[in-house]
C-alpha positions in Angstrom: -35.6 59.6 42.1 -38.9 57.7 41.3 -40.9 58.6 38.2 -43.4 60.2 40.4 -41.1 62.6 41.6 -39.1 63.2 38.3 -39.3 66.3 37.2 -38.3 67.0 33.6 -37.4 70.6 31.4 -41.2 70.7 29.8 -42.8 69.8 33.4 -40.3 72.4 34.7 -41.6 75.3 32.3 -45.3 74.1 32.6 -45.2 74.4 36.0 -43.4 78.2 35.7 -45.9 79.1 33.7 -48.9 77.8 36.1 -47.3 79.7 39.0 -46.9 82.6 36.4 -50.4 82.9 36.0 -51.7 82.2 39.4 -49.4 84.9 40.8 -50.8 87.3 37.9 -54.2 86.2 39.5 -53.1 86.4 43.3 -51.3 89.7 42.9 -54.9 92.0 43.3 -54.8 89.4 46.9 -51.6 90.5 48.0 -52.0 94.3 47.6 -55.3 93.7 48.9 -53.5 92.6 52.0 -51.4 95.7 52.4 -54.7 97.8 51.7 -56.0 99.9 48.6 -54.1 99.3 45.6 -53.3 102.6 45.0 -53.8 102.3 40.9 -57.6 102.2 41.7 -56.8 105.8 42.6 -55.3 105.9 39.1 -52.0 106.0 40.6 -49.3 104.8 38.6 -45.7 103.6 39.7 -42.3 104.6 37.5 -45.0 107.4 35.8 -42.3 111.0 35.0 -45.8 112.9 35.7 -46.9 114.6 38.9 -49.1 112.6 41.1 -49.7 114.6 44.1 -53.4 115.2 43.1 -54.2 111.6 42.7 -52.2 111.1 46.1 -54.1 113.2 47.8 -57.5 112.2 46.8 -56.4 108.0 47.7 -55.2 109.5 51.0 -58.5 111.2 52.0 -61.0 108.4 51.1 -59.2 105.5 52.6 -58.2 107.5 56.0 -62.4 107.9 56.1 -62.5 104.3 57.0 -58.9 103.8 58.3 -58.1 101.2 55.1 -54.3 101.6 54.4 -53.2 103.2 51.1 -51.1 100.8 49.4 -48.2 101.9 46.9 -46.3 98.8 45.1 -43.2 99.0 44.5 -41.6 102.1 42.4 -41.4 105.8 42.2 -44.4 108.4 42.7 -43.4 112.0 41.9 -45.6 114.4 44.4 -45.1 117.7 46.8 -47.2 118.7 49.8 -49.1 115.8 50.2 -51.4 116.8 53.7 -52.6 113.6 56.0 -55.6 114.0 58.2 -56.0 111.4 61.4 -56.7 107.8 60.5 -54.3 108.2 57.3 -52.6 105.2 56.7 -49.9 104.7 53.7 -48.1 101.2 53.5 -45.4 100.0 50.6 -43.0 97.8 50.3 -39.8 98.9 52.0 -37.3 100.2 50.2 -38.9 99.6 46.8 -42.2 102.1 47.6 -40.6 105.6 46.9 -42.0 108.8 47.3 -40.2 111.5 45.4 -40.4 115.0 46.5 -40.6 117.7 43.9 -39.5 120.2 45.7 -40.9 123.6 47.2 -43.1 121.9 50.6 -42.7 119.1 52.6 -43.3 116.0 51.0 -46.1 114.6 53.7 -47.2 116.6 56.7 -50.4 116.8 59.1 -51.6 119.1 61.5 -53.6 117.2 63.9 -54.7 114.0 64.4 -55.5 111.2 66.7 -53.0 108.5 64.4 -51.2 108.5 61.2 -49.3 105.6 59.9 -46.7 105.0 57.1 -45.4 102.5 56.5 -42.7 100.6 54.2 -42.2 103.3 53.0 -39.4 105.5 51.4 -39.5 109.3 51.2 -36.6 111.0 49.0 -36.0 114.4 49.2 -33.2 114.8 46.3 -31.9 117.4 48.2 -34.1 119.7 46.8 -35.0 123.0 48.1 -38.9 122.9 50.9 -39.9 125.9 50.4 -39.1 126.9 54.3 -40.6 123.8 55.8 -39.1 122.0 58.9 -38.8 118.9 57.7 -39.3 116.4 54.4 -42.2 114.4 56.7 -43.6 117.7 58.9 -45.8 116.2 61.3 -47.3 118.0 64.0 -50.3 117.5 67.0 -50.8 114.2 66.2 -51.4 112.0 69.4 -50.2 108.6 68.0 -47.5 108.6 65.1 -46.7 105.3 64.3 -43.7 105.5 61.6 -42.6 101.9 60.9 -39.8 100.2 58.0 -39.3 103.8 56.4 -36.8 105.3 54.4 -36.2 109.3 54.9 -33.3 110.6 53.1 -31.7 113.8 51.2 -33.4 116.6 52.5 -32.8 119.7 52.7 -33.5 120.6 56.2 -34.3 118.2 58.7 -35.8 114.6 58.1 -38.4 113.9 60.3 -39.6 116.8 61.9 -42.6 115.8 64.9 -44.2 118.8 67.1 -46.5 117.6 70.0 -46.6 114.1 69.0 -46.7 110.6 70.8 -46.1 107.3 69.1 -43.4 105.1 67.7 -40.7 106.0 65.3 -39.0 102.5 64.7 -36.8 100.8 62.0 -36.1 103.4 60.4 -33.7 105.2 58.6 -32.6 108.8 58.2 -29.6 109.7 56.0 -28.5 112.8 54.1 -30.9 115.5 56.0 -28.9 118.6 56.0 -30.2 119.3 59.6 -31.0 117.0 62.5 -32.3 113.3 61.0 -34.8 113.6 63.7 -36.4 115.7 65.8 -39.1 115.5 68.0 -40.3 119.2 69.7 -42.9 119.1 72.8 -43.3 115.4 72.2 -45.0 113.1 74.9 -44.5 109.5 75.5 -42.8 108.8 71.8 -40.7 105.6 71.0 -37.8 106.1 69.1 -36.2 102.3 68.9 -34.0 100.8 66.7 -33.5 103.3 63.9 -30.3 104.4 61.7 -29.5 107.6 61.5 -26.3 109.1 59.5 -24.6 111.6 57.4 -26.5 114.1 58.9 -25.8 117.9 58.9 -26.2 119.1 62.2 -27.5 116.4 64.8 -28.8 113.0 64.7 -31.7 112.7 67.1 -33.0 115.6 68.6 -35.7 115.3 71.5 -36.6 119.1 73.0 -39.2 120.4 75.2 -39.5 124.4 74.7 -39.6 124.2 78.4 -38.3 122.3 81.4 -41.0 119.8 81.3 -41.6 115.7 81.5 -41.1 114.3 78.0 -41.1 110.8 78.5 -39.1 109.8 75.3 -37.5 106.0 75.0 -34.5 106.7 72.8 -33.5 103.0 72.7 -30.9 100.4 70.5 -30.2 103.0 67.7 -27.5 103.2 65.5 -26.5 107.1 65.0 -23.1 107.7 62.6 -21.3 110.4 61.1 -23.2 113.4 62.2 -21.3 116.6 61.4 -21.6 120.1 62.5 -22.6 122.3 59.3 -23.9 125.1 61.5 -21.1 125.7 64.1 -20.9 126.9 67.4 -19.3 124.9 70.0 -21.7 122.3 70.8 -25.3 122.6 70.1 -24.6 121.0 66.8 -22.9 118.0 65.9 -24.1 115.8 68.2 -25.5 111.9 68.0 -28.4 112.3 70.8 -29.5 115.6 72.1 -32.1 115.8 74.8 -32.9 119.6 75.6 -35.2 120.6 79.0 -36.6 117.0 78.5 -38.0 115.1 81.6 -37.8 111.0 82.6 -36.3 110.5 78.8 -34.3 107.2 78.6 -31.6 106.8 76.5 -30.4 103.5 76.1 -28.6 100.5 74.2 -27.7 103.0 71.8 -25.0 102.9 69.0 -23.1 106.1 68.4 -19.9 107.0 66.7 -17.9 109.4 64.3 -19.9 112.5 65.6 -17.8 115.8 65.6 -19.4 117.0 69.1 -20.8 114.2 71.9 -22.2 111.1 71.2 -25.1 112.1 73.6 -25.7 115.5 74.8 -28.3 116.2 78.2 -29.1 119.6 78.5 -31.0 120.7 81.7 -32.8 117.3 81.7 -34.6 116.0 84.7 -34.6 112.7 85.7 -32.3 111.0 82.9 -31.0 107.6 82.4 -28.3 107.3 79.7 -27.5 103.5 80.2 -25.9 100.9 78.5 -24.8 102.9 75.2 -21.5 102.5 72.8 -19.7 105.7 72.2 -16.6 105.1 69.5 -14.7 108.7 67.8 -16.2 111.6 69.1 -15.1 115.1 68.7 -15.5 116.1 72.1 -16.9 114.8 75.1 -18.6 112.0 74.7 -21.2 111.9 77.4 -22.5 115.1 78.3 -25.0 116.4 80.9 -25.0 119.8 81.5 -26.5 123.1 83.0 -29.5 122.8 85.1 -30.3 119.6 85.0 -31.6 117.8 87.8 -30.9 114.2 88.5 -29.3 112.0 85.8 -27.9 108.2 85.8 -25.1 107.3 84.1 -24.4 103.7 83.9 -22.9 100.8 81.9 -21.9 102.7 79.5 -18.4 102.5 76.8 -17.0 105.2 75.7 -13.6 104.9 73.3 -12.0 107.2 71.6 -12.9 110.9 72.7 -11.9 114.6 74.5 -13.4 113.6 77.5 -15.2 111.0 78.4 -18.4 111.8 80.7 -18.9 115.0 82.0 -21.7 115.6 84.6 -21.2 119.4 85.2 -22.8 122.9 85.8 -23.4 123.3 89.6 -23.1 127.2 88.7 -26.1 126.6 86.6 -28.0 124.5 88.8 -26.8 121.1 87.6 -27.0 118.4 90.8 -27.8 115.2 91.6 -26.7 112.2 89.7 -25.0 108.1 89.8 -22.4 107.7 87.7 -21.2 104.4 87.6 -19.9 100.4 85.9 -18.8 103.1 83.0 -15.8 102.1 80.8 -13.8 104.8 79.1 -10.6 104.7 77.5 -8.2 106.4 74.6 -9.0 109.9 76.0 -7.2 112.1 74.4 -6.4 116.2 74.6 -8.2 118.1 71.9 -8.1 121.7 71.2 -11.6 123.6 71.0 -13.4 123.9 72.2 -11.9 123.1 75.4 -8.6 120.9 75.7 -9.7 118.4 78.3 -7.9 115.2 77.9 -10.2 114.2 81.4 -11.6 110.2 81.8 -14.6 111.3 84.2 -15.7 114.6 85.2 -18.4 115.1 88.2 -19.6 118.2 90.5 -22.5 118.0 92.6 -24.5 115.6 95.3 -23.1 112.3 92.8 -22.0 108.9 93.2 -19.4 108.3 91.0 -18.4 104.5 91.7 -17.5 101.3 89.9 -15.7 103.2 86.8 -13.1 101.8 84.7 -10.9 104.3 82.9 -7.7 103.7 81.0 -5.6 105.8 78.7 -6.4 109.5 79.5 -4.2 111.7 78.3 -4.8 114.3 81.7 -6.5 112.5 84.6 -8.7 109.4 84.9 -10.9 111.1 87.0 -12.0 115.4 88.1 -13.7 116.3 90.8 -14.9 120.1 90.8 -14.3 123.5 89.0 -13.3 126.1 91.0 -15.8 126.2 94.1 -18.4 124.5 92.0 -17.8 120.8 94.1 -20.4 119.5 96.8 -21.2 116.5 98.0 -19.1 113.8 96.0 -18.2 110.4 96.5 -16.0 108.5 94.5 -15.2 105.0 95.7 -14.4 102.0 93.8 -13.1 103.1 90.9 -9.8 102.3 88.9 -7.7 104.5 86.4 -4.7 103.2 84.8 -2.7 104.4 82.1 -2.9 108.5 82.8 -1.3 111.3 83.5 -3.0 111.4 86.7 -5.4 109.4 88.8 -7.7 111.9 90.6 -7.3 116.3 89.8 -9.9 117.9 92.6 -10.7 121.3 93.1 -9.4 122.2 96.5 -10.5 125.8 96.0 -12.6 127.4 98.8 -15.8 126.8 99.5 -16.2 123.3 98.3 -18.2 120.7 100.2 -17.9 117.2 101.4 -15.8 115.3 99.2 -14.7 111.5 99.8 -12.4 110.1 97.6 -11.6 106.1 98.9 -11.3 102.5 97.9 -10.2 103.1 94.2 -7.4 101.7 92.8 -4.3 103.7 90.8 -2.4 102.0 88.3 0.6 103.3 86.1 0.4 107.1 86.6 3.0 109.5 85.1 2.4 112.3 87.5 0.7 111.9 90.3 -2.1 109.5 92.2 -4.3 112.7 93.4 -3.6 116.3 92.9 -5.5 119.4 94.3 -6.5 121.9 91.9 -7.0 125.9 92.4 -9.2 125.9 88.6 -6.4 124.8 85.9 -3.0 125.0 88.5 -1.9 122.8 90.6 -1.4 123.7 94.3 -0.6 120.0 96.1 1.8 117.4 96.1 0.4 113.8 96.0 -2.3 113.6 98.0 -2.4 110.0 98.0 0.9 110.4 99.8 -0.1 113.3 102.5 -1.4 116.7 102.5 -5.4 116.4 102.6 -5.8 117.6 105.8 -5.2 120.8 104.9 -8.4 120.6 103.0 -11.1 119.9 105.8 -13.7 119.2 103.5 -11.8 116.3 101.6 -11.6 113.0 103.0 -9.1 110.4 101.3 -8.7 107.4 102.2 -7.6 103.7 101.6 -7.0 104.5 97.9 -4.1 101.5 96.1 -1.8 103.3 94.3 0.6 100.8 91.9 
């Protein structure tokens, strides 16, 4: 090292102290970038007082002119603070916390072209709100845009949105003792790459109060551990609920360790649950159910469940779906509320091709309830490693059913069975008997 270059201990703490002293001097410039420096407002971080009123008047002059409200780093005590549309509230994530004391919300609105937060972490320490939905309550706004948040420990849901559009996105939502989110009536809303877990009752939760387009992206979150604190047999404890929802995409999503399903369709139109990850769930792991009306179901992995993928409910009305390149293995026979122990289970006008199962504790694959079977076609598929390959429902009254070109490895039973509801009533239809059944056609299957 040259001597212009040497640096020595009293250079060394010369320079610290320079850069001391111009950050001292720079840091107005940085919070400057964010927006308002919320201690013009007389705001004061790590303060044991009550801040909601100095909150609340920061909030309403900078939304006048859409400036951000900046809050450095540290913890602000408030309770019902109310944003109005152009609000805007940035921090520094994870270090900007907003404490709630209790009794309300913490934030809400009630109209409102856009609202923004941002950086932001909002900590309900689990204490009582006073009967509101949600620790952030927002509702009618046209354009949310929730960004590199923090919503934890409250004592009802997280993130409650009615009517809303927007963005929801790297987020996360822990310790709600409801649903981490939930989006009612929403329209158009992006919901990407969020964590949500340890929640009470679901994880994300996008409804319509009725059958109606919704529009949602649900897309490459990570939802875990979500538990079932209010019962019942399935409208609780679930990763990713769509409910009456229309054209909502639910993809590249990571879900596990959810008492119920991993995601849960419930008379959806036009679905696509594609590409998702489905580890330890209670019960079925894929569900779409009652009257919905066309669904795909594609590319997804599902390991470690009670069922697998159920597309189900013709006597409801459910119809029309593709369900196929799914993998599913380690299905195994659970006891409520329904045993199943079933790989892949379809009903009505589907394609169900290009499946992989292995390791199902009943079949790899059934086709049909009762009469509730029309218009099926399963072709290309393969099950090894189950009790049996193929159970259909050869029970009157069932329609056009083809069932060719899979392949049938390592059975312990039999290849295909016909079913009359639970009981069997065939020998090995891969072997003979389906002509008995003029609305099944089997053919060409490989049995090993």
């Amino acid at each position: 090292m040259n001597a212009t270059t040497r640096i020595t201990r009293r250079g060394f703490l010369l320079s610290g102290a320079a850069l001391a002293a111009t950050g001292a001097a720079a840091r107005p410039a940085c919070a400057q970038a964010y927006g308002l420096d919320a201690a013009r407002f007389g705001i004061v971080a790590d303060s044991s007082a009550d801040q909601t009123a100095a909150l609340q008047r920061a909030i309403n002059e900078t939304r006048i002119t859409g400036t951000p409200l900046f809050l450095p780093p540290g913890r602000y005590l408030a309770r019902g603070l109310v944003l109005r549309s152009g609000a805007r509230i940035t921090g520094v994530a994870g270090a900007s916390r907003l404490v709630a004391l209790g009794d309300s919300a913490l934030v809400s609105a009630q109209g409102g072209d856009t609202i923004g937060l941002d950086g932001l972490v909002f900590d309900g320490v689990a204490r009582e709100l006073g009967g509101a939905q949600a620790l952030v309550d927002l509702s009618g706004v046209k354009a949310v845009s929730i960004t590199d948040c923090t919503i934890e420990n409250s004592w009802a849901d997280g993130l409650y949105l009615n009517d809303c559009g927007g963005r929801v996105a790297n987020t996360s939502i822990s310790g709600a003792l409801g649903a981490g989110l939930f989006s009612l009536d929403g329209h158009d809303l992006d919901i990407t790459g969020n964590h949500v877990f340890d929640c009470g009752d679901n994880g994300i939760m996008v409804w319509q109060s009725a059958k109606q387009p919704d529009g949602a992206m649900i897309a490459n979150n990570r939802v875990e551990r979500i538990h079932n604190r209010s019962g019942g047999d399935g409208p609780y404890g679930n990763g990713i609920v769509v409910f009456r929802g229309g054209d909502v995409t639910v993809t590249g999503n990571h879900v596990r360790d959810c008492t119920f399903s991993a995601i849960r369709v419930n008379s959806g139109s036009n679905t696509i649950v594609a590409q998702n990850n489905c580890t330890r769930l209670g019960e079925v792991a894929i569900f779409v159910e009652f009257a919905y009306d066309g669904a795909v179901v594609a590319n997804n992995i599902v390991d470690t469940a009670t069922h697998g993928i159920s597309v189900t409910n013709l006597d409801q009305g459910g119809h029309l779906a593709v369900v196929s390149g799914n993998l599913i293995r380690n299905i195994e026979i659970g006891d409520f509320p329904e045993p199943r122990g079933n790989g892949i289970f379809v009903s009505a006008d589907t394609s169900l091709t290009g499946n992989v199962v292995e390791n199902a504790a009943a079949s790899g694959f059934a086709l049909g309830f009762g009469p509730y079977l029309r218009n099926v076609t399963a072709t290309g598929n393969v099950v090894r490693k189950a009790a049996v390959g193929f159970e259909i429902s050869v029970v009157e009254g069932i329609e056009a059913v083809l069932v060719a070109d899979n392949v049938i490895s390592q059975v312990s039973k039999a290849a295909i069975l016909g079913m009359e509801w639970d009981t069997v009533v065939t020998g090995d239809l891969a072997e003979d008997g389906a002509e008995a059944y003029p609305a099944l056609t089997i053919a060409r299957n490989r049995v090993g």
